[in-house]
VEXNU-741974 format. One record per residue (C-alpha): residue number from 1; x, y, z. Coordinates in pm, 1 decimal. Example, Ala and Ser with C-alpha at 12.3 -4.5 7.8 and 13.67 -1.06 7.14 Angstrom:
[1,[1230.0,-450.0,780.0]]
[2,[1367.0,-106.0,714.0]]
This chain:
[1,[818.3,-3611.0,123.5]]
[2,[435.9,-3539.4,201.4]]
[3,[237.1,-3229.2,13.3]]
[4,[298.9,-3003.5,285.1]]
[5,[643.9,-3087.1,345.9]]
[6,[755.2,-2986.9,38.3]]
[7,[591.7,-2669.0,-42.4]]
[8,[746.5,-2586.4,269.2]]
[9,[1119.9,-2690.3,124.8]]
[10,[1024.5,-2534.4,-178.1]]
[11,[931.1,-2197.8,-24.8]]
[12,[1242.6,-2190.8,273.5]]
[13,[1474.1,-2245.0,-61.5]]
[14,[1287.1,-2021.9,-258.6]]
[15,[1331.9,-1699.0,2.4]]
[16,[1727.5,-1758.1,23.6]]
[17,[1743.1,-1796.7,369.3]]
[18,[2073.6,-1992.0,312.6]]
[19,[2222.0,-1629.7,280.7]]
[20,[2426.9,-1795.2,-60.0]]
[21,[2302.6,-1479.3,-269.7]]
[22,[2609.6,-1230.4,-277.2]]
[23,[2450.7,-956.0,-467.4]]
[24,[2076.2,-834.2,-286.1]]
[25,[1950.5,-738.9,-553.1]]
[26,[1968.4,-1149.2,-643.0]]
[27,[1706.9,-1181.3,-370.8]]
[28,[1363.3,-1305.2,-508.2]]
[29,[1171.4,-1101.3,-228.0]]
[30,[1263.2,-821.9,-430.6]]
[31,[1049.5,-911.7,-713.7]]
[32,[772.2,-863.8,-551.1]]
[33,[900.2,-602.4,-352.5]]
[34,[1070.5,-614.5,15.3]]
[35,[812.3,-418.8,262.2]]
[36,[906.3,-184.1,494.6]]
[37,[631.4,-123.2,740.5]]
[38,[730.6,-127.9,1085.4]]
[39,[1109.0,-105.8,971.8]]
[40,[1072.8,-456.8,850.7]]
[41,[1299.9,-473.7,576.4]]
[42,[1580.9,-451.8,768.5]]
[43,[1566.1,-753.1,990.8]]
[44,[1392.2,-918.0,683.0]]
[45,[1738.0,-880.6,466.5]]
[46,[1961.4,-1002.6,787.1]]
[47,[1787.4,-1332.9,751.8]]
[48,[1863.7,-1416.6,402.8]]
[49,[2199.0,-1232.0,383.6]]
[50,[2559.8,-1219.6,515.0]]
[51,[2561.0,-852.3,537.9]]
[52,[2292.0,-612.3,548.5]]
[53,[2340.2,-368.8,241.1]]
[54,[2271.9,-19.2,204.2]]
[55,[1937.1,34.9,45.2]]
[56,[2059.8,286.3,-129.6]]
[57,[2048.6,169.1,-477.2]]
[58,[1678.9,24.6,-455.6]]
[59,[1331.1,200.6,-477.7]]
[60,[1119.4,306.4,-194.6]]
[61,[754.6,350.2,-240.4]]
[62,[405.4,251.1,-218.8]]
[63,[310.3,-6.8,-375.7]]
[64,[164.2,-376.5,-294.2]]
[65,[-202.8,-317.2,-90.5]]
[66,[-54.9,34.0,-59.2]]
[67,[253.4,-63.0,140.4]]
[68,[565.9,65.0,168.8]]
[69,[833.6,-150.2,-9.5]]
[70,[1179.7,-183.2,-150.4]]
[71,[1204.8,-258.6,-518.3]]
[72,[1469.1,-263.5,-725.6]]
[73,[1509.6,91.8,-916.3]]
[74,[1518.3,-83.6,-1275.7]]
[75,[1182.2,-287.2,-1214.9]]
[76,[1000.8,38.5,-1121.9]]
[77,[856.9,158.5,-1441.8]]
[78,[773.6,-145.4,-1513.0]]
[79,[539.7,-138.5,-1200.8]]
[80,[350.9,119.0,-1227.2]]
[81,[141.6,-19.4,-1458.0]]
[82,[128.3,-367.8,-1312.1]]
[83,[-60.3,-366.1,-998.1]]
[84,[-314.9,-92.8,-1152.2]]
[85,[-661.1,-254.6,-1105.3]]
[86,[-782.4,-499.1,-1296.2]]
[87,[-1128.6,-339.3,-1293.3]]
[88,[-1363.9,-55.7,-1152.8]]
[89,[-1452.5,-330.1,-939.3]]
[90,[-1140.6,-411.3,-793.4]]
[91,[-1054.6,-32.7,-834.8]]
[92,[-1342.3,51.4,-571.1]]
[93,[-1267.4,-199.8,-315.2]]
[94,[-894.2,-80.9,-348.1]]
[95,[-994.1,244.8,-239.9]]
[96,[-1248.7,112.8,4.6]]
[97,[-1511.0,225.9,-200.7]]
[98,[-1566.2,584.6,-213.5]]
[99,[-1872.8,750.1,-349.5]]
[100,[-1814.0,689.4,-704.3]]
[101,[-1923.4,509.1,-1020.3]]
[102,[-1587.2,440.3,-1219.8]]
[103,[-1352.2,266.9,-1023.2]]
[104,[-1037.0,312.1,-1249.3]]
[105,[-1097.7,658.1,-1373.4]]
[106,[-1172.6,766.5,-1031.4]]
[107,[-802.5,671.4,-976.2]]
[108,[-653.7,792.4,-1254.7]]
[109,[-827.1,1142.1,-1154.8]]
[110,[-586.1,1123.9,-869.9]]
[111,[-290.1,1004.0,-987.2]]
[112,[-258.7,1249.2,-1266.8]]
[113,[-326.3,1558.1,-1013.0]]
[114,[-49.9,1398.1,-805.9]]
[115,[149.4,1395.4,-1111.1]]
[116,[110.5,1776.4,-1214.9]]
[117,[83.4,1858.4,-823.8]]
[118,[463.2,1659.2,-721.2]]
[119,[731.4,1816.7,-964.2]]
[120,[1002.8,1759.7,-725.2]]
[121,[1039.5,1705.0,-322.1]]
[122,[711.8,1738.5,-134.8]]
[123,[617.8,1610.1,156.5]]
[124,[282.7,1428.4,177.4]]
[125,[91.1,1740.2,378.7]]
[126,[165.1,1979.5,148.2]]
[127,[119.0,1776.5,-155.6]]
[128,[-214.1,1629.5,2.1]]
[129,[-304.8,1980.7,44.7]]
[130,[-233.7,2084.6,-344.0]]
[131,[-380.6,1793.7,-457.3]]
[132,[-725.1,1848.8,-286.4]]
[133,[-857.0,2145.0,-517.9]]
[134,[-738.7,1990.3,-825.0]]
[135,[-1007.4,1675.3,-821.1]]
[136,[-1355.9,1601.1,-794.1]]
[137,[-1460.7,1667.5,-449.6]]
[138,[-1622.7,1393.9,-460.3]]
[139,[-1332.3,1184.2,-428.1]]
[140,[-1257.5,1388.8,-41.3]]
[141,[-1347.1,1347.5,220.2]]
[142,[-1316.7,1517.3,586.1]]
[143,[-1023.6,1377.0,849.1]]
[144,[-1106.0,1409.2,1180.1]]
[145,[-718.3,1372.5,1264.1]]
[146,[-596.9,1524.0,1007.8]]
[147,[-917.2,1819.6,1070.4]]
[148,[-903.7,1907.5,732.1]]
[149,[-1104.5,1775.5,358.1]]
[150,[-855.4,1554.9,150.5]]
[151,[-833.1,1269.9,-67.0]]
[152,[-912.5,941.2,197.5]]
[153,[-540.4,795.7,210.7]]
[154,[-625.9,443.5,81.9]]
[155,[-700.4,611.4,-268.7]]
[156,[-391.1,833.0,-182.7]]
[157,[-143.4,555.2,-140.0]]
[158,[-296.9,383.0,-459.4]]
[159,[-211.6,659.5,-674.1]]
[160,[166.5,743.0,-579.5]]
[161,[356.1,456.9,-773.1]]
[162,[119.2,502.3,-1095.6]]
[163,[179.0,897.4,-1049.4]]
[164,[557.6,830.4,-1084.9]]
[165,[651.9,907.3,-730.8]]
[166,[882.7,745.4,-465.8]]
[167,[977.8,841.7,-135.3]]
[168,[1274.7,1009.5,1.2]]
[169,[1392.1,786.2,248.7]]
[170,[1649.5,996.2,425.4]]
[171,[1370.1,1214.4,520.9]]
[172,[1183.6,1152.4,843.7]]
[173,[903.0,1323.2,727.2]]
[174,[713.4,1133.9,433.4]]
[175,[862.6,1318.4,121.5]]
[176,[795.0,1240.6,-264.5]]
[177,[1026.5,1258.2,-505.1]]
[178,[967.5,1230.4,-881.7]]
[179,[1106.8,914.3,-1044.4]]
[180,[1342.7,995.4,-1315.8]]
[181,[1168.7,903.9,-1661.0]]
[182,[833.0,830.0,-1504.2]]
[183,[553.1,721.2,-1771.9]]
[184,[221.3,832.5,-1826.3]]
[185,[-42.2,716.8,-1590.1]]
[186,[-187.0,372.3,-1676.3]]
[187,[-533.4,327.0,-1853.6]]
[188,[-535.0,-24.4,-1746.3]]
[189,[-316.5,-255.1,-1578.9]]
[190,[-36.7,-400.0,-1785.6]]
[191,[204.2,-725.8,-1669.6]]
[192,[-11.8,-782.4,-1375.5]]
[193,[31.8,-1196.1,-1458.4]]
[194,[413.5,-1115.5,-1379.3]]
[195,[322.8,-1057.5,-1061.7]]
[196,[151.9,-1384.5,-1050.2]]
[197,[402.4,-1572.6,-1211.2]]
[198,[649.6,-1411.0,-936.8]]
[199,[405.2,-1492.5,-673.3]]
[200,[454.0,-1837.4,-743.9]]
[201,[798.8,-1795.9,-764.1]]
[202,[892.6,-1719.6,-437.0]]
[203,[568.6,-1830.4,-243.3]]
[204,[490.6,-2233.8,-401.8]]
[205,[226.3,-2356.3,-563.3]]
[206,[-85.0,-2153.1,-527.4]]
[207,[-424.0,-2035.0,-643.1]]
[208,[-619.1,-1747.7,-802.9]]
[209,[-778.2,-1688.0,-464.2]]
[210,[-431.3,-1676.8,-276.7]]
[211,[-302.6,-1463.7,-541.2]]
[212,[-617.0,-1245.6,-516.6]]
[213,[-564.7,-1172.8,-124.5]]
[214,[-191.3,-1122.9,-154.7]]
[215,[-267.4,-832.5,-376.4]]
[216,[-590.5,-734.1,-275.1]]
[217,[-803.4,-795.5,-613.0]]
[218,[-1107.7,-957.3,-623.9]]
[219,[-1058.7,-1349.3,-740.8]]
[220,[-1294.6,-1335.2,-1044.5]]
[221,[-1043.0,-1037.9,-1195.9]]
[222,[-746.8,-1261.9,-1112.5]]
[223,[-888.3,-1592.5,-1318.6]]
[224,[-895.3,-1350.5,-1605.8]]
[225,[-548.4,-1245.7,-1591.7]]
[226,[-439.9,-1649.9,-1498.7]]
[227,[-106.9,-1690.4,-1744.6]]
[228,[-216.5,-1993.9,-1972.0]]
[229,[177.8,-2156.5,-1951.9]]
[230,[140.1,-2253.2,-1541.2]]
[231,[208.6,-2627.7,-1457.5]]
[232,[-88.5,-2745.1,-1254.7]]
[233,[59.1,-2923.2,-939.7]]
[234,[-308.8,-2979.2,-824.3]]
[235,[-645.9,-2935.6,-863.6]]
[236,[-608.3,-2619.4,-693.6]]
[237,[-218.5,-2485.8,-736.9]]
[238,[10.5,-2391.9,-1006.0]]
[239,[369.2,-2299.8,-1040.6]]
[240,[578.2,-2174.7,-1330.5]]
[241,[713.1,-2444.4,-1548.8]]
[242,[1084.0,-2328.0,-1498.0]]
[243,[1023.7,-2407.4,-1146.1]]
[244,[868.0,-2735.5,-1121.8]]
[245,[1172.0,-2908.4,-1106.1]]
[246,[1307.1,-2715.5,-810.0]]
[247,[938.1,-2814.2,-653.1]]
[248,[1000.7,-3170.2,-682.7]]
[249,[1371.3,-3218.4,-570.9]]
[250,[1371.6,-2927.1,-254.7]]
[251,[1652.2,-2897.6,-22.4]]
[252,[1565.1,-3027.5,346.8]]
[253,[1447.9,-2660.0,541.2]]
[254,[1765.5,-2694.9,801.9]]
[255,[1781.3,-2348.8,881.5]]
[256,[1718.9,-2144.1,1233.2]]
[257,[1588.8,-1769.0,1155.6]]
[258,[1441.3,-1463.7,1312.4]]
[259,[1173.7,-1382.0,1077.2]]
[260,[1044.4,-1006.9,1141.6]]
[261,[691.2,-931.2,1164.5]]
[262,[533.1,-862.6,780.5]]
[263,[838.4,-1074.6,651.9]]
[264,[773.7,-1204.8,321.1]]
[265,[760.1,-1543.1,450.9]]
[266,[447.5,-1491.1,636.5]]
[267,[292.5,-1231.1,359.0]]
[268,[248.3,-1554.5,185.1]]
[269,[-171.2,-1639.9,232.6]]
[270,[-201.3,-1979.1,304.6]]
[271,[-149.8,-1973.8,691.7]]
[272,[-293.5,-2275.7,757.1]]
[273,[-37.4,-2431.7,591.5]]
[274,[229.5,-2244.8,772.5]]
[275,[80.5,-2272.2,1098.4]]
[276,[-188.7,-2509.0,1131.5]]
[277,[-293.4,-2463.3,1493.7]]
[278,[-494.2,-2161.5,1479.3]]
[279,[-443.0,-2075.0,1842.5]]
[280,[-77.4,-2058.8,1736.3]]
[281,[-181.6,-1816.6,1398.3]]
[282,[-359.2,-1583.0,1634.1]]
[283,[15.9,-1504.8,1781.0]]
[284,[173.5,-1507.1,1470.2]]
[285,[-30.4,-1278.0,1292.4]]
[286,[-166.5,-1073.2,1602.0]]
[287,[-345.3,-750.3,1470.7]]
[288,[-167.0,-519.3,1738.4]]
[289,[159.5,-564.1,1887.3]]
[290,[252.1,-798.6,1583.6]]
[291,[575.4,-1016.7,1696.0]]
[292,[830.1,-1162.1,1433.3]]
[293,[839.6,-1587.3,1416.2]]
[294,[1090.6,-1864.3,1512.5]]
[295,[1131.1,-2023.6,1201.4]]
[296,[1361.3,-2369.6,1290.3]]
[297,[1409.8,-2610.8,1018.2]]
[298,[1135.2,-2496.8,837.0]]
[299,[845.1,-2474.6,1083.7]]
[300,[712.8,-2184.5,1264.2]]
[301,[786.0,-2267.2,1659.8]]
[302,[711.6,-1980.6,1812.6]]
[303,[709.1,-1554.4,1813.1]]
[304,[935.9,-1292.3,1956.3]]
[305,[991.6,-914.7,2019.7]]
[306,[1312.8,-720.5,2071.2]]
[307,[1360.0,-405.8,2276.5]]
[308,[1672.7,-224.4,2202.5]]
[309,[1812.7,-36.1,2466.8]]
[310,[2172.5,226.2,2464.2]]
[311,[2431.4,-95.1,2451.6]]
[312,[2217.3,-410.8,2261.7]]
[313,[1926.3,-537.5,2145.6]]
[314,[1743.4,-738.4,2404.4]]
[315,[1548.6,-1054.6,2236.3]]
[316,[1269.2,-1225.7,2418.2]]
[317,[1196.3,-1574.1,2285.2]]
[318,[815.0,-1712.1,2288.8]]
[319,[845.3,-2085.3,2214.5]]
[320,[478.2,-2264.2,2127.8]]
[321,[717.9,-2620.4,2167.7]]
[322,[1025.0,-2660.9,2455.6]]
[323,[1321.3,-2549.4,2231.1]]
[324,[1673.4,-2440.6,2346.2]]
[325,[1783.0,-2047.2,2305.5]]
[326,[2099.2,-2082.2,2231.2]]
[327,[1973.3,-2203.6,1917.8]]
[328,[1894.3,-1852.3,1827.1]]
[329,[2173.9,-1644.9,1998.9]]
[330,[2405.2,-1634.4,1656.9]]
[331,[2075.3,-1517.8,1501.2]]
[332,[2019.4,-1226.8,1762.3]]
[333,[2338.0,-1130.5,1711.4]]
[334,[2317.6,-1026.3,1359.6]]
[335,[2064.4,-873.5,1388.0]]
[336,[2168.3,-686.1,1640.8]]
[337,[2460.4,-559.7,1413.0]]
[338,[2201.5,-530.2,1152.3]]
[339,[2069.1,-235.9,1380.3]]
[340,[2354.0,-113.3,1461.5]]
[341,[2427.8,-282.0,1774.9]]
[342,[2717.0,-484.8,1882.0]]
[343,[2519.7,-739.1,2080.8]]
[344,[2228.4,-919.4,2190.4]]
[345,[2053.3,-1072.3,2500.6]]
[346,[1808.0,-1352.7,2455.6]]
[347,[1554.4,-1359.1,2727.9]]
């Protein structure tokens, strides 16, 4: 089996899209987190399991580059220290560099104001609103849309999960909700090479500069934090040494699946692996109007959208290679019922 072949077993194995987990919270998306922008997780679950679960039970908040995701509730207090920055460096371009000196205590600043500010169901405006007299102004700024002075919401979304808040997701309206037992806020970041090591879990072999882009730290902070017990597969990528073996011997990829847009899968950074015709990539990943991917046996063949109207959810297929629909019809269909529908139409 060629290099690229079987990081690509490795990974297909590695996400559970044989749907053999029974329990979700088995799923090894959630150790990174499952994100939910876009309503993402939803679709994103019907492709690795039999049944879509209630959510229920997990942990919504934001966390990962300041996205919205699913984690399990148990593996949240262990997270709010471990994607703090790993410097005032990486702390500044986090928050896309606001007019400060010190990165990390800039952030801190914020988090423990939203803290004291949040001591039980808020919704974002009004907690924005408290929070904005309570820090250096320096760290506000005006909002044309929002036509008011607040903290800019890149340094907002930063400080949520270390300020021991998660969202209330039967609410429409974006509403915090103070985690039960929630820990001080974080000097420093602590366990941020688990999140490495899980990287590699679920993703393949990798680097310190894919690593680095996944979360959004600069690559000279994520060298430092390297774990010393990773097996090097290559020059260039490592893996976990409980997972080597599983890298060697991978199951063939012989699955069909509807992969949503901002599906784990394609979080992963090495797209050029994934899709190496970069005409092909631009579709994929498309900036606006972002389209979910035909993965079939392993390879990404093409994109789609679904509309979903008063009786089903209408699926239109964008091949990149002739390939026969029907192919994806049982696929549709659960995820049609995923939504709530009884049916699809593949167009």
């Amino acid at each position: 089996m060629a290099d690229r072949e079987r990081v690509i077993a490795y990974r297909v194995a590695a996400h559970q899209f044989d749907r053999t987990a029974a329990d979700p919270s088995e799923l090894r998306v959630f150790d990174l987190g499952l994100q939910d922008s876009e309503r993402s997780a939803v679709p994103a679950l019907a492709a690795r399991l039999d049944r879509v679960p209630d959510l229920g039970p997990f942990t919504l908040t934001w966390s990962v580059r300041g996205a919205p995701h699913w984690h399990r509730a148990a593996d949240v207090p262990d997270l709010e220290a471990r994607p703090w920055p790993l410097s005032d460096a990486d702390a500044l371009a986090r928050m896309n560099r606001p007019p400060v000196e010190h990165g990390r205590a800039a952030l801190r600043e914020v988090a423990s104001a939203l803290r004291d500010v949040v001591t039980e169901p808020m919704t974002k405006g009004e907690a924005s609103s408290r929070l904005t007299s309570r820090v250096d102004p320096a760290l506000t700024a005006w909002c044309r849309g929002c036509d008011a002075t607040h903290v800019p919401d890149p340094v907002f979304r930063l400080a949520v999960l270390p300020a021991g808040l998660r969202f209330d997701p039967v609410e429409k309206t974006t509403t915090f909700v103070p985690l039960e037992n929630r820990r001080d806020v974080p000097h420093e970041s602590h366990g941020f090479a688990a999140l490495i090591t899980d990287y590699l879990r679920l993703h393949g072999p990798a680097g310190p500069s894919e690593v680095a882009h996944y979360f959004g730290a600069p690559v000279r902070d994520v060298k430092d934090a390297w774990p010393d017990d990773l097996v090097a597969i290559s020059k260039r990528a490592w893996l976990p040494a409980d997972r080597v073996e599983a890298f060697e011997n991978p199951p063939e990829p012989e699955v069909v699946r509807l992969l949503p847009p901002l599906d784990p899968y394609l979080n992963a950074r090495d797209r050029d692996l994934l899709v190496p015709d970069k005409a092909h990539q631009k579709e994929v990943w498309r900036i606006l109007g972002r389209r979910g991917a035909l993965l079939v046996d392993g390879e990404i063949l093409g994109t789609w959208q679904s509309r979903t109207t008063r009786t089903h959810l209408e699926v239109k297929l964008k091949p990149f290679v002739p390939l026969d629909e029907d192919m994806f019809a049982e696929e549709a269909t659960r995820l049609a019922k995923a939504k709530g529908l009884n049916q699809a139409k593949l167009t």
